[in-house]
KEKE-3310 file (N, C-alpha, C; in steps of 0.2 Angstrom, whole numbers, plus 5000, padded with zeros to 4 digits):
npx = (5158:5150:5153:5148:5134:5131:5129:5121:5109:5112:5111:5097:5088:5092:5084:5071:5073:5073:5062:5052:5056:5054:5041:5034:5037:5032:5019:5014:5018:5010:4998:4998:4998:4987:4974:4977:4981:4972:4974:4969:4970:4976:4979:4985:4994:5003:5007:5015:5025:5029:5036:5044:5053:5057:5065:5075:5082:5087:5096:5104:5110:5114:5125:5132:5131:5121:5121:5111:5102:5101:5085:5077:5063:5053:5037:5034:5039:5030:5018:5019:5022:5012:5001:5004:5001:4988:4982:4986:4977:4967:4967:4966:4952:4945:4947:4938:4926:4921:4919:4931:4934:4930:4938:4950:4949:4948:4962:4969:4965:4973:4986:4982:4978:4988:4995:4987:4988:5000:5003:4994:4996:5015:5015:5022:5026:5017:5022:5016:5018:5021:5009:4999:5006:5003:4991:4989:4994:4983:4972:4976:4978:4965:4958:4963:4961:4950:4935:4920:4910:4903:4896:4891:4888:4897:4907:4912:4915:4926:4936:4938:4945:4955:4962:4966:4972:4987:4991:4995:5000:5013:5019:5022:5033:5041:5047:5051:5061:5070:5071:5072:5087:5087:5092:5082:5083:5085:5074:5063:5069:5066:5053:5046:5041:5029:5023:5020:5015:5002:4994:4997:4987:4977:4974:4970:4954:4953:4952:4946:4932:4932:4932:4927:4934:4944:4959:4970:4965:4967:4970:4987:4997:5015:5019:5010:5017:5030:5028:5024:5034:5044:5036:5036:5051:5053:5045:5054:5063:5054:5049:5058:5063:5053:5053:5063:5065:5053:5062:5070:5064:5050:5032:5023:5031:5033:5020:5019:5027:5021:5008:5017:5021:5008:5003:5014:5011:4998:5002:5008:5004:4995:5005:5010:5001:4990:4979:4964:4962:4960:4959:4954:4962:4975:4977:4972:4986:4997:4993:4994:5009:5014:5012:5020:5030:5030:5030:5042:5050:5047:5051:5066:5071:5065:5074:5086:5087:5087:5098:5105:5104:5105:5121:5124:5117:5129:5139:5138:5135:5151:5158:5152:5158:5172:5171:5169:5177:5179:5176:5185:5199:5199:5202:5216:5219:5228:5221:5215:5212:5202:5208:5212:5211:5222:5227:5238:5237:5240:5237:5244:5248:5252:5257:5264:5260:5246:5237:5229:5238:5238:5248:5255:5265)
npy = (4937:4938:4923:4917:4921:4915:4901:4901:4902:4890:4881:4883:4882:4867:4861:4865:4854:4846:4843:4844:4831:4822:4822:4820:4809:4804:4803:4794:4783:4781:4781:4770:4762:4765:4766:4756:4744:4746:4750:4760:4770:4781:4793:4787:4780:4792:4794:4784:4786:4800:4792:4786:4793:4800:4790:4787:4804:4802:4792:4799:4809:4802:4797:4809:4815:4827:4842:4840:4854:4862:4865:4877:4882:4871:4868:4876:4868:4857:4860:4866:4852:4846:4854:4850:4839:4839:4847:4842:4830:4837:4840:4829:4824:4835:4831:4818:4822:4831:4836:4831:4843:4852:4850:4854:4867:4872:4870:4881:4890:4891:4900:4912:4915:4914:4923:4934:4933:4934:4948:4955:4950:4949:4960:4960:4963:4963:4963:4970:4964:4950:4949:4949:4939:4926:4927:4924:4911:4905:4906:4899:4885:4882:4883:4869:4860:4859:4853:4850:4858:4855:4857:4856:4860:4854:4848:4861:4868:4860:4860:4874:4874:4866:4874:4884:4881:4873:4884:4891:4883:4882:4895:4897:4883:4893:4905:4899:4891:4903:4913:4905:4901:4889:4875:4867:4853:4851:4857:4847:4835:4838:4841:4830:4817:4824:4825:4812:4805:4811:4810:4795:4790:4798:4793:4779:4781:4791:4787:4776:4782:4789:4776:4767:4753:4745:4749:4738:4726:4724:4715:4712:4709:4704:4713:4723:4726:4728:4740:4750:4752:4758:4769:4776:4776:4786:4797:4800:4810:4817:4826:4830:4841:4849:4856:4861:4871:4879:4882:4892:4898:4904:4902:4904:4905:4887:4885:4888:4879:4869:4868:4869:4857:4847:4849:4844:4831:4831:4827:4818:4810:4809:4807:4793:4787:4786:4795:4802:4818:4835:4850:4861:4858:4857:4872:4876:4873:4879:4892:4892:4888:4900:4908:4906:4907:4922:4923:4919:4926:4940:4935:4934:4947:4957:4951:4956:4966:4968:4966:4977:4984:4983:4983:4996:5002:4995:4999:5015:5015:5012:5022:5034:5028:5032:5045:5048:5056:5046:5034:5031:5035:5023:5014:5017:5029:5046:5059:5076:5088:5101:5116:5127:5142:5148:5142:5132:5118:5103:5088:5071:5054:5040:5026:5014:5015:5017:5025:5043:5058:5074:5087:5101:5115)
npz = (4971:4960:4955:4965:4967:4954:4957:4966:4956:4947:4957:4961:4949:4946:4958:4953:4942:4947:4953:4945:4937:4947:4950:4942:4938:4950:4949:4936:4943:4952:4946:4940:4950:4958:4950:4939:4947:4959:4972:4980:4993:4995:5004:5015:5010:5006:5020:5022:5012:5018:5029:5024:5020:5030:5037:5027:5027:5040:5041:5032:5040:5051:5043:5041:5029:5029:5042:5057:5062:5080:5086:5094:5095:5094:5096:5086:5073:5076:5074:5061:5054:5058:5051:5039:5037:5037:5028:5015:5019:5020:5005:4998:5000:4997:4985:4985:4988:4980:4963:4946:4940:4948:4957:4952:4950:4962:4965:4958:4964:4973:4970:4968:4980:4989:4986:4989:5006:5005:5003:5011:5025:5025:5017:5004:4990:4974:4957:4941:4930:4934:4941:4931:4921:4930:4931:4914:4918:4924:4916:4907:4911:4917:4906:4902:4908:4918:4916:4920:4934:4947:4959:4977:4995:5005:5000:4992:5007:5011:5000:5004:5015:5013:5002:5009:5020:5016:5006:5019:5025:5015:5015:5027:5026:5019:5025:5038:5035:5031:5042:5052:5050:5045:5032:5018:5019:5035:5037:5032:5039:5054:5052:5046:5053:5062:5051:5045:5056:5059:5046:5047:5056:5054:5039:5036:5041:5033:5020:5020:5020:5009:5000:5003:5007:5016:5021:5026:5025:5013:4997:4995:4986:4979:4968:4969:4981:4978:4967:4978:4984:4976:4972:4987:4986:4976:4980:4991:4985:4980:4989:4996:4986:4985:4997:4995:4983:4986:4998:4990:4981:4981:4989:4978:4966:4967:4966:4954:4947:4950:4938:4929:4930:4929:4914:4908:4913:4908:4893:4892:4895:4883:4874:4877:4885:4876:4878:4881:4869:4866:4854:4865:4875:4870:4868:4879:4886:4880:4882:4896:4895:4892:4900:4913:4903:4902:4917:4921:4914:4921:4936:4932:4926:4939:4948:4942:4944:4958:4960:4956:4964:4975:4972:4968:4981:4992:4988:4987:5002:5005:5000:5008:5019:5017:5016:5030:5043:5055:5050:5039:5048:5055:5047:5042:5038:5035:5044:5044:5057:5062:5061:5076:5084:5082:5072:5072:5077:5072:5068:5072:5068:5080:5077:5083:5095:5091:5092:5093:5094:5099:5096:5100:5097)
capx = (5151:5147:5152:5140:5125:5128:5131:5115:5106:5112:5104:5090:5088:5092:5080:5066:5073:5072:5054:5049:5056:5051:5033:5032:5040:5027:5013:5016:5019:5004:4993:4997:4998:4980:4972:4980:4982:4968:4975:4966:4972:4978:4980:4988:5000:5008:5010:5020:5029:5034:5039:5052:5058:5060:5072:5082:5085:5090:5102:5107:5112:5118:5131:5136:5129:5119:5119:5104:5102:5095:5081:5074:5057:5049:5031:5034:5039:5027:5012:5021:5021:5004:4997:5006:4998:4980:4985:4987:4973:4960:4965:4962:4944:4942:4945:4934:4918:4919:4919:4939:4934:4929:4945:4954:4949:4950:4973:4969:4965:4980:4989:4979:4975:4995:4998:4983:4990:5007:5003:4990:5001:5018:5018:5026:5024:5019:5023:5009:5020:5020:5001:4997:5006:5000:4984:4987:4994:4979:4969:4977:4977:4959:4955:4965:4962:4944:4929:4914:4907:4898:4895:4888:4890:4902:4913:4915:4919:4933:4938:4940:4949:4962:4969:4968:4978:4989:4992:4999:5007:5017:5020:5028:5040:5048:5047:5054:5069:5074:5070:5079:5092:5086:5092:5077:5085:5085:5066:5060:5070:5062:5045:5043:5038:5025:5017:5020:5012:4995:4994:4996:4982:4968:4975:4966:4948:4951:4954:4939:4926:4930:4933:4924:4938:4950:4967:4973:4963:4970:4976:4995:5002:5021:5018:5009:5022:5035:5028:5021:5040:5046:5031:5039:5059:5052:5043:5060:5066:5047:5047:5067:5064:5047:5059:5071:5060:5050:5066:5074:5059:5045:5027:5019:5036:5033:5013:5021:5030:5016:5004:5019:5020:5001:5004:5018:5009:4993:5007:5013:4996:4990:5009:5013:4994:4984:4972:4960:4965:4957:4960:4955:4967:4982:4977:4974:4992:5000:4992:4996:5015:5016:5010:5024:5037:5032:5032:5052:5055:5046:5056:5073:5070:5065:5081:5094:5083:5088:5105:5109:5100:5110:5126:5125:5118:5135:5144:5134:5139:5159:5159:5150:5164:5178:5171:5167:5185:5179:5179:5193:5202:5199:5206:5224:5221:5227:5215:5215:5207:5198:5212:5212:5210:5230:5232:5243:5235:5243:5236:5249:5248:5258:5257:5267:5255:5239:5230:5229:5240:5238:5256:5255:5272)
capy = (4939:4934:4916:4914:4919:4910:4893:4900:4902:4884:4876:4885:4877:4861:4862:4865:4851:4840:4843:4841:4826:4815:4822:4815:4800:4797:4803:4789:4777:4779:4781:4762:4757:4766:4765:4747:4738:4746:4753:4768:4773:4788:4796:4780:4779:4797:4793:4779:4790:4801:4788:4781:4799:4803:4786:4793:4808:4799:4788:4803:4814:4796:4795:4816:4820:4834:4842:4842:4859:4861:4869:4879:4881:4863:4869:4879:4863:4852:4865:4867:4847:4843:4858:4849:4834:4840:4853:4837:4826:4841:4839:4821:4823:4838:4825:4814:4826:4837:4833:4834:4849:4858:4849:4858:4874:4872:4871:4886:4894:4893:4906:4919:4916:4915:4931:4939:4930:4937:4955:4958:4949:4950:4965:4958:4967:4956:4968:4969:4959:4950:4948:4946:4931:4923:4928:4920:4904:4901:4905:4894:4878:4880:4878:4863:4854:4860:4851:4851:4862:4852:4862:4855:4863:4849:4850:4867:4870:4857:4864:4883:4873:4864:4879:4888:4876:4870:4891:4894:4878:4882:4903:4894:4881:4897:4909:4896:4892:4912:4915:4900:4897:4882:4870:4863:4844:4852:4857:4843:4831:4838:4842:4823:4815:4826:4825:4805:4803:4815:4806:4788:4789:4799:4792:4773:4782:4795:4783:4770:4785:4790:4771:4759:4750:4743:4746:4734:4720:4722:4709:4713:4704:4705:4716:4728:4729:4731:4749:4754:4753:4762:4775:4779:4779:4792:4801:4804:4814:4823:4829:4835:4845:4853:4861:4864:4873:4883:4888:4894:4904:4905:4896:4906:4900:4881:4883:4891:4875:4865:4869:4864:4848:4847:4852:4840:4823:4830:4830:4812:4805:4807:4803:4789:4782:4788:4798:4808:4824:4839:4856:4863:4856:4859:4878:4878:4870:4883:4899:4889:4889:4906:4911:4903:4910:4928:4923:4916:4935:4943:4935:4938:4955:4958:4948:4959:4974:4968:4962:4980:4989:4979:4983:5003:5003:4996:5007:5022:5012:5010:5030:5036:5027:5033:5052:5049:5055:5039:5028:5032:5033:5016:5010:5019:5034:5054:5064:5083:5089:5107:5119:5132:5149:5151:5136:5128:5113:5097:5078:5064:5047:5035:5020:5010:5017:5015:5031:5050:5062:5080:5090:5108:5119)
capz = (4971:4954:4957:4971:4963:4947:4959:4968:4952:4947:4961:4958:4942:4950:4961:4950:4937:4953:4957:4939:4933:4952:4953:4936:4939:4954:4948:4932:4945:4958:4942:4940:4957:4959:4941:4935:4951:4964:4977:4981:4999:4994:5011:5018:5003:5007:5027:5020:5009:5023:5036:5020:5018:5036:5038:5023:5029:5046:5038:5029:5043:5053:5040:5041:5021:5031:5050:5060:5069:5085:5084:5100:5093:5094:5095:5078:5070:5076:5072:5053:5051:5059:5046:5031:5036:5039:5021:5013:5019:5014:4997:4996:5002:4990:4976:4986:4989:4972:4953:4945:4937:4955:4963:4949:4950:4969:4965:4953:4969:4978:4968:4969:4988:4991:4983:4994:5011:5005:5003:5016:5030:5023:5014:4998:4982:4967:4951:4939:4925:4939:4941:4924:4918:4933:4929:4910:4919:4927:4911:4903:4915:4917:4900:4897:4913:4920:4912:4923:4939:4949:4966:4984:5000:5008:4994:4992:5011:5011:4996:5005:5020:5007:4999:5017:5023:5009:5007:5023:5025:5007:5014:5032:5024:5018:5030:5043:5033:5031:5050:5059:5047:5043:5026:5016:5023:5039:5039:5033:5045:5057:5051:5042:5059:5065:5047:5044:5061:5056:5040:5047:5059:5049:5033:5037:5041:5027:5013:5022:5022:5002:4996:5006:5009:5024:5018:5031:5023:5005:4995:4995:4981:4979:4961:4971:4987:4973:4966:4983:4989:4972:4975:4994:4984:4972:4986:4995:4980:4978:4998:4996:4979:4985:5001:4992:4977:4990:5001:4987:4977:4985:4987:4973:4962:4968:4961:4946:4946:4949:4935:4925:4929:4924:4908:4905:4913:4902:4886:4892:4895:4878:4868:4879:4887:4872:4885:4874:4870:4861:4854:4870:4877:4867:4866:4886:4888:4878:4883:4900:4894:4887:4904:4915:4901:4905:4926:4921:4914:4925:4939:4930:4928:4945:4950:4939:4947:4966:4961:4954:4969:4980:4970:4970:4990:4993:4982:4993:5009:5003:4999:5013:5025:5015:5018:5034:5046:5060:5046:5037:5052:5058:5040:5045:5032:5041:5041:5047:5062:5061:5065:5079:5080:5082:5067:5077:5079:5071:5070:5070:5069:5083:5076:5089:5102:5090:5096:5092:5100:5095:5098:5099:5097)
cpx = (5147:5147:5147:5134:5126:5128:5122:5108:5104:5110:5098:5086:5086:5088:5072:5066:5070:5063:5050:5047:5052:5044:5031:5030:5035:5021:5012:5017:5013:4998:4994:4995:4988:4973:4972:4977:4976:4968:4976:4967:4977:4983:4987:4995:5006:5011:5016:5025:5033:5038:5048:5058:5060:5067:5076:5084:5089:5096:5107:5112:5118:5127:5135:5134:5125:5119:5113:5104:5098:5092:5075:5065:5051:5042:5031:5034:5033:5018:5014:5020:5013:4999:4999:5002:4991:4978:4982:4981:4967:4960:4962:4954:4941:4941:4938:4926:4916:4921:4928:4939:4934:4936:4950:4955:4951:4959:4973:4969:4969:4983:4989:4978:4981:4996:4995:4986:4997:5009:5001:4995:5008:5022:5023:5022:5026:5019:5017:5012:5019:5012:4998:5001:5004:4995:4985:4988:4987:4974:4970:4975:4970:4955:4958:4963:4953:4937:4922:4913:4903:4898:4891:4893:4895:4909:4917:4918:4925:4938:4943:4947:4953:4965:4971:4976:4985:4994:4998:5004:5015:5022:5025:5034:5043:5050:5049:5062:5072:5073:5073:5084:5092:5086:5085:5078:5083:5076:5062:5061:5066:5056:5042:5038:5032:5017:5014:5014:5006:4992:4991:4991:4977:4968:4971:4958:4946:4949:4948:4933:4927:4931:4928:4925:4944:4956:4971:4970:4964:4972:4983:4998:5008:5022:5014:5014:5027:5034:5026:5028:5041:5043:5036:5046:5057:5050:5048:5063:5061:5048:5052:5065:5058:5049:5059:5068:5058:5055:5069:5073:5055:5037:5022:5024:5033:5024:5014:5022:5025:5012:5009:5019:5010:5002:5008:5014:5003:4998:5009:5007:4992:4996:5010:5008:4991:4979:4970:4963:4960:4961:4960:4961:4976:4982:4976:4983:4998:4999:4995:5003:5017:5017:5017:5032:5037:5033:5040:5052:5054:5053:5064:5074:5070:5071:5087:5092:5086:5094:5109:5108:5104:5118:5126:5123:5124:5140:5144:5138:5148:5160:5157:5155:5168:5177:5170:5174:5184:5183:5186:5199:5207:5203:5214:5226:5222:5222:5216:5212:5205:5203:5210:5211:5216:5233:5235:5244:5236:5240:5241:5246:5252:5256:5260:5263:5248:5236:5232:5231:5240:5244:5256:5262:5271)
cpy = (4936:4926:4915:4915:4917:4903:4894:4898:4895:4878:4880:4880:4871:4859:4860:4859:4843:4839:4840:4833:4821:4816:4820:4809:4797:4796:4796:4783:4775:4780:4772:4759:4758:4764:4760:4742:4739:4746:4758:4770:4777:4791:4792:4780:4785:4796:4788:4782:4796:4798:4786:4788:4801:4796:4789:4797:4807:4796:4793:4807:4809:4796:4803:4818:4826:4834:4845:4848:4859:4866:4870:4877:4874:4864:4873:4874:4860:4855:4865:4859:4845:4848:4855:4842:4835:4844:4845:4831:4829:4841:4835:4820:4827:4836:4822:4817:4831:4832:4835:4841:4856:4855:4855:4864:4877:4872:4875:4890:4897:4898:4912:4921:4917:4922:4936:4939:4934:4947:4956:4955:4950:4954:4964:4961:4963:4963:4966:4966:4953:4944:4947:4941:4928:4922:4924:4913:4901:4900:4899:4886:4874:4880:4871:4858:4855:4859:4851:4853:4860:4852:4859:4858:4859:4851:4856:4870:4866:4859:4871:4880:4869:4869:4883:4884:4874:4879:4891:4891:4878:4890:4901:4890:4887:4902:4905:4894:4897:4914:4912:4899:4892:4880:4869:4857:4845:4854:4850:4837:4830:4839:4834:4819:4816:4824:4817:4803:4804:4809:4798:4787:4792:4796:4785:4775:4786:4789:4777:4777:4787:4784:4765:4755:4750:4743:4740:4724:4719:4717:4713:4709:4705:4710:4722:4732:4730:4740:4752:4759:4758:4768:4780:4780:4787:4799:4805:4811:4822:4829:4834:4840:4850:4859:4864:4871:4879:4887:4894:4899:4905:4901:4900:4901:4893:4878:4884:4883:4867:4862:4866:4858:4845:4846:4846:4834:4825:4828:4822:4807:4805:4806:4797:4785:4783:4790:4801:4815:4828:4845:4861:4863:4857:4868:4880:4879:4876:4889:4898:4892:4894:4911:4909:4906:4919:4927:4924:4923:4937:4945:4938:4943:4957:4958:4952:4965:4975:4968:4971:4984:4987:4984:4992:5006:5001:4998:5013:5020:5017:5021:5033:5035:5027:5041:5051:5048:5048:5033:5028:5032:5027:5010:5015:5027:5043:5056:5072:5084:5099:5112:5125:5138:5154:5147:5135:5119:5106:5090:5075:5059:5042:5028:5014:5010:5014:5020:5036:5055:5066:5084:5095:5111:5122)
cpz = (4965:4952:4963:4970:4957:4952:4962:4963:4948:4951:4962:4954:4945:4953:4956:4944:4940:4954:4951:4938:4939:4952:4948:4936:4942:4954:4942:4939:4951:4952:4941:4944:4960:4953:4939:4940:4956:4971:4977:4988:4998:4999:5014:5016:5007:5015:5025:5017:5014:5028:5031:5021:5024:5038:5035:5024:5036:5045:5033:5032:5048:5049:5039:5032:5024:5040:5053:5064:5073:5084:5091:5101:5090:5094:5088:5075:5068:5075:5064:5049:5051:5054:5039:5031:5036:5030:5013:5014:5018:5007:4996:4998:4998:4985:4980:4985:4983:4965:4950:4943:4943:4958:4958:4949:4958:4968:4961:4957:4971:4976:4970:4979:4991:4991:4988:5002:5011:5005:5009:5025:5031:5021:5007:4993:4975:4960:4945:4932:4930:4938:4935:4919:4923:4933:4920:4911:4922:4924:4908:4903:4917:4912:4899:4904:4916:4915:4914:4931:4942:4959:4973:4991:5005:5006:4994:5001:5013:5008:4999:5011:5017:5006:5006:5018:5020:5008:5013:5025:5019:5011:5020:5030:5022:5020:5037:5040:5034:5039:5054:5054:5045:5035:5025:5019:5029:5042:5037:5036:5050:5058:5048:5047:5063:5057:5045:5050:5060:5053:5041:5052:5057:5042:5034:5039:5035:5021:5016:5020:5011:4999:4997:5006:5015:5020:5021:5027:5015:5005:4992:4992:4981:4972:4964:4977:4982:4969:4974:4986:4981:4972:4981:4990:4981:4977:4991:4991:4980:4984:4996:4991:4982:4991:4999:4989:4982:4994:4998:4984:4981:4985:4982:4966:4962:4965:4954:4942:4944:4943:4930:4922:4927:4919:4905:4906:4908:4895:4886:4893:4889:4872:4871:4882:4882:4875:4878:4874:4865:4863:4862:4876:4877:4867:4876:4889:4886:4879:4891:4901:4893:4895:4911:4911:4904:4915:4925:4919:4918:4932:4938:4928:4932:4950:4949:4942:4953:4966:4961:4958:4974:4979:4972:4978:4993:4992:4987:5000:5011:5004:5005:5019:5023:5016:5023:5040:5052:5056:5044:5041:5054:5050:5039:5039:5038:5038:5049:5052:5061:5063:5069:5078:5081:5077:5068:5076:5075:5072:5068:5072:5072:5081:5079:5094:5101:5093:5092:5096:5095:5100:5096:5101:5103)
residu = (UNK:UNK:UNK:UNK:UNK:UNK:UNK:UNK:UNK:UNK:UNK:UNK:UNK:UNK:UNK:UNK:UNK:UNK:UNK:UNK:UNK:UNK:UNK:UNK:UNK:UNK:UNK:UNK:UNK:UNK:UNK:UNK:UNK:UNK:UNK:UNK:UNK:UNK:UNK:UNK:UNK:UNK:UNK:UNK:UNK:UNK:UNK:UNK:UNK:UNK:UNK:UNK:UNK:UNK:UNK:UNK:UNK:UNK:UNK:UNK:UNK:UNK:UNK:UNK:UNK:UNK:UNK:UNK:UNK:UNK:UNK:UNK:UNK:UNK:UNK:UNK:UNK:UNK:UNK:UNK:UNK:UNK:UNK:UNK:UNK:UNK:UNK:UNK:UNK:UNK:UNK:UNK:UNK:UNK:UNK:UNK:UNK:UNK:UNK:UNK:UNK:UNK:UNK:UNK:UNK:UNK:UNK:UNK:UNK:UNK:UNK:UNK:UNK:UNK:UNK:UNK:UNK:UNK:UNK:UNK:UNK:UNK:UNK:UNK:UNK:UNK:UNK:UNK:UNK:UNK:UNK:UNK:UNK:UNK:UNK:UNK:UNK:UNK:UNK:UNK:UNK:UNK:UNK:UNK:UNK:UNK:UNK:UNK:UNK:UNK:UNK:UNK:UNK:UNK:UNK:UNK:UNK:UNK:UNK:UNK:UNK:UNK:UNK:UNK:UNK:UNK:UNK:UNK:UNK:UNK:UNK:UNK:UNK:UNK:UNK:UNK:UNK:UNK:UNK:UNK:UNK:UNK:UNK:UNK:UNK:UNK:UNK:UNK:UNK:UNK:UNK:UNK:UNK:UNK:UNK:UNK:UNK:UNK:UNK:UNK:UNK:UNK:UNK:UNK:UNK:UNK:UNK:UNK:UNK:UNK:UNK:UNK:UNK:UNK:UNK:UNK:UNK:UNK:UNK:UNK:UNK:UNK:UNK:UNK:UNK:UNK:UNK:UNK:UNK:UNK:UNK:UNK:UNK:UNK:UNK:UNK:UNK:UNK:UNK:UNK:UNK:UNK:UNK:UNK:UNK:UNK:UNK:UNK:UNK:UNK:UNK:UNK:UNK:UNK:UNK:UNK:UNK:UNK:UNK:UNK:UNK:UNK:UNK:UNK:UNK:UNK:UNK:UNK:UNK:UNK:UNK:UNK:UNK:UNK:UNK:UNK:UNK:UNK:UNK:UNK:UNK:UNK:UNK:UNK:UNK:UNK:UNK:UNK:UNK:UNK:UNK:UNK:UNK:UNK:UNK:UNK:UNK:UNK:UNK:UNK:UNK:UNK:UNK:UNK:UNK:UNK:UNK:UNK:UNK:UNK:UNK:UNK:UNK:UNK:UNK:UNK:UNK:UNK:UNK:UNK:UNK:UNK:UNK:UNK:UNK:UNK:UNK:UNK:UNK:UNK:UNK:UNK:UNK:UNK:UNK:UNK:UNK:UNK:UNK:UNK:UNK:UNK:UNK:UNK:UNK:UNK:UNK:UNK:UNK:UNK:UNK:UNK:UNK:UNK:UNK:UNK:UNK:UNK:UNK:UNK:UNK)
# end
């Protein structure tokens, strides 16, 4: 028992080292390909990023590294992929239609709107340690990252239908996993498809209507097709680990996660691009961090709480059907039966026979 939760424990970890390091990776690499080199098809970019990650996992499952399960529920799926892709192309419009400071505060959102989505439908119970490091991570991330508020009514309804989306898209990856049995490989095998597809056919008018640009009629130099394609390699690893992250903790966890990585690419863009940087920023980042360490205990506390509630209800169990004469029986122990009102009455045990014969003199 103690070997299987630390192994779980360690892919945990993994998990979360995994999300880290790729979302970094490809945030650092589409800020080039977008920023340096000037391709802004956004939209477009990530359909291409799912289609590379649905052959990989093709070729993955082709070669036996994972088993595809059949999966009854094909209308569940393809309502959970077409929602990650619609999830996903309302953020990109929320950048597009708001100021970075309202897009920001719009992914500040989602926490709080999860938490509510998760109690009032769900019934999950967030503990008020719990609730208040949550509540100073998002303090935090909104001083260092939210610089101006600049409000129109487009905006802000795309905004409401982003975290919506995005929300319940994050609450079903992990409530389909724990429900069908389904692997993280295994849902997004089959969910890649439905979303690739979304993507790749809104994704050429989304990215024309905030660019003013035909992504078709770009110039495609050989230096821009070379990150595009390392963009989609990275994106195999991003897609896998954001599963994984979400199977394994949950979608509050995986924002938890999120906010991180903010913090860090803010921490890597001003030692490693000289980005500007101010106080503000460093005293965001840390009340940020401080707020993420209490989430991590919380969790771990919580965790040693379920493990040792678990550990004494099968304790109770074990005891319960050691007093109980069926039980005990069934596990080959005598046990007396209530004697008559002549105490006569004798239990033996035929074990050649396997039954209960009572033998009265």
């Amino acid at each position: 028992m103690a070997e299987s939760s630390g192994r779980c424990e360690l892919g945990t970890v993994g998990a979360l080292c995994l999300s880290v390091i790729s979302s970094v990776a490809i945030v650092i690499c589409n800020k080039a390909l977008i920023s340096t080199l000037g391709f802004t098809f956004a939209t477009t970019l990530t359909s291409w990023h799912l289609i590379v990650t649905f052959c990989s996992l093709h070729v993955a499952q082709w070669i036996h590294l994972f088993e595809n399960k059949p999966f009854d529920s094909r209308t569940v799926i393809m309502g959970f992929g077409v929602l990650n892709g619609i999830s996903i192309g309302l953020l990109n419009l929320c950048l597009g239609f708001n100021s970075v400071g309202f897009y920001q505060m719009s992914k500040l959102a989602i926490i709080p709107c999860t938490v509510f989505l998760e109690t009032f439908f769900f019934g999950k119970q967030f503990s008020q340690r719990i609730q208040l490091s949550l509540m100073t991570l998002l303090v935090g991330v909104g001083i260092a990252t939210v610089t101006d508020l600049q409000l129109n009514v487009l905006g802000s309804i795309v905004a409401i239908l982003a975290v919506m989306t995005t929300c319940v898209a994050q609450i079903m990856t992990n409530k389909i996993q724990k429900h069908f049995k389904l692997s993280s490989t295994q849902l997004l095998y089959q969910s890649c498809p439905y979303q690739a597809v979304t993507l790749f056919i809104i994704g050429p008018f989304l990215d024309a209507a905030l660019t003013k640009k035909n992504v078709f009629a770009f110039d495609y130099t050989s230096y821009i097709l070379m990150f595009i394609l390392l963009s989609c390699m990275i994106s195999v690893s991003v897609n896998f680990s954001t599963f994984l992250v979400i199977g394994k903790t949950s979608a509050v966890t995986y924002q938890v996660l999120g906010h991180l990585k903010t913090c860090l690419i803010l921490g890597l863009g001003y030692l490693v691009l000289n980005n500007p940087f101010s106080w503000r920023n460093v005293c965001g980042i840390l009340i940020a961090l401080s707020g993420m360490g209490l989430y991590s205990y919380a969790c771990i506390l919580e965790s040693q709480q379920k493990a040792q509630d678990n550990t004494a209800t099968s304790l109770q169990v074990k005891e319960s059907g050691m007093s109980d004469p069926l039980l005990a029986a069934e596990n080959g122990a005598a046990v007396m039966l209530p004697e008559d009102d002549n105490n006569t009455s004798e239990l033996l045990w035929d074990k050649s026979a396997d039954r209960h014969d009572l033998k009265k003199p």
